[in-house]
Structure formats: C-alpha cells, structure tokens
C-alpha positions as a Markdown table, in Angstrom:
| # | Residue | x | y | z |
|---|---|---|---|---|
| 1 | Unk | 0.0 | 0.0 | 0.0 |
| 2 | Unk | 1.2 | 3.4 | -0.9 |
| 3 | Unk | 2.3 | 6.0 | 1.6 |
| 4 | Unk | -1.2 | 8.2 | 2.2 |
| 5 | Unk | 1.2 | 11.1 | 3.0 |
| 6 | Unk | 3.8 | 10.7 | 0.4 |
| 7 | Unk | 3.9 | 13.7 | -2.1 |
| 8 | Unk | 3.3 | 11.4 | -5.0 |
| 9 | Unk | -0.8 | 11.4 | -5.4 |
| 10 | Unk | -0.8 | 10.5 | -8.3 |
| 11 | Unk | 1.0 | 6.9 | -7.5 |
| 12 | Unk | -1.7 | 7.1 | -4.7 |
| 13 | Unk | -4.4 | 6.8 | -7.2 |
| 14 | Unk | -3.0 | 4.5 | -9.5 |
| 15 | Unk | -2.7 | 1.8 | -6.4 |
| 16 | Unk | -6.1 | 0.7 | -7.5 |
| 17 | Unk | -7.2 | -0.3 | -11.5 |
| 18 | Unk | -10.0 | 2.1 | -12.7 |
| 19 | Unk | -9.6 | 5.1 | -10.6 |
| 20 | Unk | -9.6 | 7.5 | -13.3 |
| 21 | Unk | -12.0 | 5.8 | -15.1 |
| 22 | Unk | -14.3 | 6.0 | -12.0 |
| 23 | Unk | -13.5 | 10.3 | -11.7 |
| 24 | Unk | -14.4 | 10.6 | -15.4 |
| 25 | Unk | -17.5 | 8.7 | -15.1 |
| 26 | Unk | -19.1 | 10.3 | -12.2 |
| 27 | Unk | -17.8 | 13.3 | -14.0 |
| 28 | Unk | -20.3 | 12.4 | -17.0 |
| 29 | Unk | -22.9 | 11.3 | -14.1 |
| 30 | Unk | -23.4 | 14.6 | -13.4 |
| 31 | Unk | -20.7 | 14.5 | -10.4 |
| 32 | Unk | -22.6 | 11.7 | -8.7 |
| 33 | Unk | -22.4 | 8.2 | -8.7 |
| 34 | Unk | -22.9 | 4.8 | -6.6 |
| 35 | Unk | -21.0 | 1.7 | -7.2 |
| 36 | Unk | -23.9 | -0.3 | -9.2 |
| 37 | Unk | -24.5 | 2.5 | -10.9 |
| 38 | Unk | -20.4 | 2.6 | -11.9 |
| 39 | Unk | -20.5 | -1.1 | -12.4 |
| 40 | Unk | -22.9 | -0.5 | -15.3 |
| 41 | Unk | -20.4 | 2.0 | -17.4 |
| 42 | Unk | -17.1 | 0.5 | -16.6 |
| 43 | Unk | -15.5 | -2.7 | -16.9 |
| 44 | Unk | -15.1 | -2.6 | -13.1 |
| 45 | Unk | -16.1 | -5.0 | -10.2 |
| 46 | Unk | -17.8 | -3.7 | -6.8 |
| 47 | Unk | -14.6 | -4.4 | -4.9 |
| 48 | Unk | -12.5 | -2.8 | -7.4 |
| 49 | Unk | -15.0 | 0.4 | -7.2 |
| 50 | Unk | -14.9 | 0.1 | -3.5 |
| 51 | Unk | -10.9 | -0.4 | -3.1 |
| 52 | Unk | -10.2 | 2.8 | -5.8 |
| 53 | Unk | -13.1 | 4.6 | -3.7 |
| 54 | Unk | -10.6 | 4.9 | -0.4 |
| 55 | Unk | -7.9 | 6.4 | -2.1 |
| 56 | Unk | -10.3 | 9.3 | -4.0 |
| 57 | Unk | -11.9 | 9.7 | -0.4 |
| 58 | Unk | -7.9 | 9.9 | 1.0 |
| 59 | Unk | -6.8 | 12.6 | -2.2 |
| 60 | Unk | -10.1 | 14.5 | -1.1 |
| 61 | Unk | -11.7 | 13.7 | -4.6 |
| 62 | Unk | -15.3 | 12.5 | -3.4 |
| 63 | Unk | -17.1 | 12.6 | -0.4 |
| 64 | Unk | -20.2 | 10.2 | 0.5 |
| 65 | Unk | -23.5 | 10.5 | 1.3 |
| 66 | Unk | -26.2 | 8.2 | 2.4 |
| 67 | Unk | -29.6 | 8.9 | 0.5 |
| 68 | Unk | -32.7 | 7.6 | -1.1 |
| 69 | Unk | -32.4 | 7.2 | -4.5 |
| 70 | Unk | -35.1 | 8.6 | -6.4 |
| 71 | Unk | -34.9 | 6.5 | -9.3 |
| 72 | Unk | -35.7 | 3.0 | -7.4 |
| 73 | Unk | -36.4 | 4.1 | -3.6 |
| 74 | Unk | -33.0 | 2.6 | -1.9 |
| 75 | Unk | -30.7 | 4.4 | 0.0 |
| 76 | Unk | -27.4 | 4.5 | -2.1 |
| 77 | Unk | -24.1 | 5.6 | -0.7 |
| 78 | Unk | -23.4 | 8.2 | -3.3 |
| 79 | Unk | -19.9 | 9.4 | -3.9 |
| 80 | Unk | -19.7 | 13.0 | -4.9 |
| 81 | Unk | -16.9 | 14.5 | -7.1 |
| 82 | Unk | -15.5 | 17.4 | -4.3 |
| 83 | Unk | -14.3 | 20.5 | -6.2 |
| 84 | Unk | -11.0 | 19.1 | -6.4 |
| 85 | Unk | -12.1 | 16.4 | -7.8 |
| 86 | Unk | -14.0 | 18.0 | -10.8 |
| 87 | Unk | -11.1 | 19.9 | -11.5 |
| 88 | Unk | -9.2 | 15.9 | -11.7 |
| 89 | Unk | -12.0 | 14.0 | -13.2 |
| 90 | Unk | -12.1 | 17.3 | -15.9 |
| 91 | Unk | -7.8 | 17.0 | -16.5 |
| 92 | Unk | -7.8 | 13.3 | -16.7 |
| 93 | Unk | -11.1 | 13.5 | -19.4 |
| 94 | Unk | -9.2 | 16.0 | -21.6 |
| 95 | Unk | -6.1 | 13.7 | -21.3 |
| 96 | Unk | -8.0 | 10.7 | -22.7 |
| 97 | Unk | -9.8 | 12.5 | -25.3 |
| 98 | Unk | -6.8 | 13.8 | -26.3 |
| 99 | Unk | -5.0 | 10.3 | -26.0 |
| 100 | Unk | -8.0 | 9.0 | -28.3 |
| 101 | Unk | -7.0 | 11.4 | -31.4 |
| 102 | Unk | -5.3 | 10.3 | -34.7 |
C-alpha cells in the first residue's frame, strides 16, 4: 500500500485499477455516482469500485453520502466529485480525449 502522505498522489491513485475511469464517469454522471450504478459503465467489479473509492476519499476527490435514491427508492451511498475532484476527473477527461486522437 502506498504511503497516504507521500507527495506522489498520483502513484496514490494509481494503487487501484480504474480510478480515473471512475472520476471521469461520475464526472459524465453529473458528479454523482454509486457503485452499481459505476459497475454499469465501466469494466469494473464492486470491490475494485470500493478499493479505488478509499484512495479518492484519501486525495479528497469524493465525499459520500447516504440517501434515497429517487430512481428505485433505496438508499445509495453516493460518492460525490469534491471540487478538487472535478477539476481531476475534468484534466484526466481532456487527457483521454486527447490520448484517443489520430
């Protein structure tokens, strides 16, 4: 496991598969997302989702929240792109668009 305090955040981040793929897709969620939601986009497991999930709580990229869902009724632990974290989940989307050009 990485140093949580080492000055290298970005080797934090890449501890887990997917964590950029997770910012950019509650990034395109609006800034909100819950795991089985994420499962549906990404070619991610729950545990994955939930390992990567501690380190973007640890970089102060999301915060959680417990609520009802309006869509089905259940409460969902919703992980919420901070301010920081949009700025991320924004930098690492223009880096793979611009990884994705001819």
């Amino acid at each position: 496991m990485i140093d949580r305090k080492s000055d290298n955040q970005i080797a934090m981040l890449e501890e887990y598969k997917g964590t950029f793929q997770i910012l950019i897709q509650i990034l395109k969620l609006d800034g909100e997302s819950y795991i089985a939601q994420l499962v549906d986009f990404l070619p991610l497991n729950n545990k994955t989702i939930r390992n990567a999930r501690g380190n973007l709580i640890s970089a102060e990229l999301i915060t959680l929240d417990e609520r009802l869902d309006p869509h089905d009724k259940k409460y969902r632990l919703f992980m919420i792109l901070t301010e920081k974290g949009k700025k991320v989940a924004e930098l690492a989307a223009n880096i793979e668009e611009e990884l994705r050009k001819e």
